[in-house]
N, C-alpha and C positions, 0 to 999 in steps of 0.2 A: 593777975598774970594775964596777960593782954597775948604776946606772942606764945602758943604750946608750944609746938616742933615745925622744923619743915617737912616738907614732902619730897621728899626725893625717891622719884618715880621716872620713868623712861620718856614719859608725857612732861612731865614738870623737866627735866635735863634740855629738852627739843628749846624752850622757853629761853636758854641761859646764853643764847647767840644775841639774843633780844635785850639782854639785860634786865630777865623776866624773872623770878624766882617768887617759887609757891607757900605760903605759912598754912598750919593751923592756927585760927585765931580763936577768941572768946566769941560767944555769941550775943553777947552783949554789948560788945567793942564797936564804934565806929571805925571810919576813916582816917576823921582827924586824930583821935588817939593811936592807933596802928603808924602814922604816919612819925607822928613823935616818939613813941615807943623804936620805932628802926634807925630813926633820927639816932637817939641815944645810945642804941647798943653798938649799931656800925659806925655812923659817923657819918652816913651817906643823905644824901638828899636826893628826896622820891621824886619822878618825874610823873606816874601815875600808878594808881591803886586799882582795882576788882575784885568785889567782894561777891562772895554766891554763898547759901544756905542752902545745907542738904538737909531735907529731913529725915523723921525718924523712920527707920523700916521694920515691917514684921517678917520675921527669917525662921525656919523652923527646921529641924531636921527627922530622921527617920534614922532609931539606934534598935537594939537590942531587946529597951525596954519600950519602947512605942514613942511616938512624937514628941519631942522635946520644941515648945515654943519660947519665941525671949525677941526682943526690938533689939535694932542698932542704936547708937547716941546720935542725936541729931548735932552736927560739925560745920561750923564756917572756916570756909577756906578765904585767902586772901591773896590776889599776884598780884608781886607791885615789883614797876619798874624803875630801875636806876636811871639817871643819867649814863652818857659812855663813860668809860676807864672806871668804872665803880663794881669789880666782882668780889663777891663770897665763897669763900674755898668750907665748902660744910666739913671735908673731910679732916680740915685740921681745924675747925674751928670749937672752941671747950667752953662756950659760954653758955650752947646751950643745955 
């Protein structure tokens, strides 16, 4: 499974005038597979890709019973732009 979900966030929305839209991808995924994978599910052809790696974080909290520690998952994100007249409506969209 190459694409997880989108992001649809107020950041990744600013993007969508651009013909910019944000994935969680695999972190073991390139480019060229990301490219093919969107190829397939849209129908669209990529104009250009960016990829970034977050790593993992230590996050702790302060409860009732004392310190509760735990990591976040380390996630690659992916924006890749379409050519023009090529948009993604995520709200009606059921594929993913």
């Amino acid at each position: 499974m190459i694409l997880i979900k989108p992001f649809i966030t107020e950041k990744s929305y600013k993007g969508n005038k651009y013909n910019c839209y944000t994935f969680s991808v695999d972190i073991n995924c390139n480019k060229i597979q990301i490219q093919k994978r969107i190829n397939k599910l849209f129908g669209f052809s990529v104009k250009n890709i960016r990829t970034m790696i977050f790593p993992r974080k230590n996050k702790s909290k302060y409860t009732k019973k004392g310190f509760i520690y735990g990591r976040t998952n380390k996630i690659k994100k992916a924006i890749v732009q379409f050519f023009e007249d090529q948009k993604i409506d995520f709200l009606n969209k059921e594929e993913f």
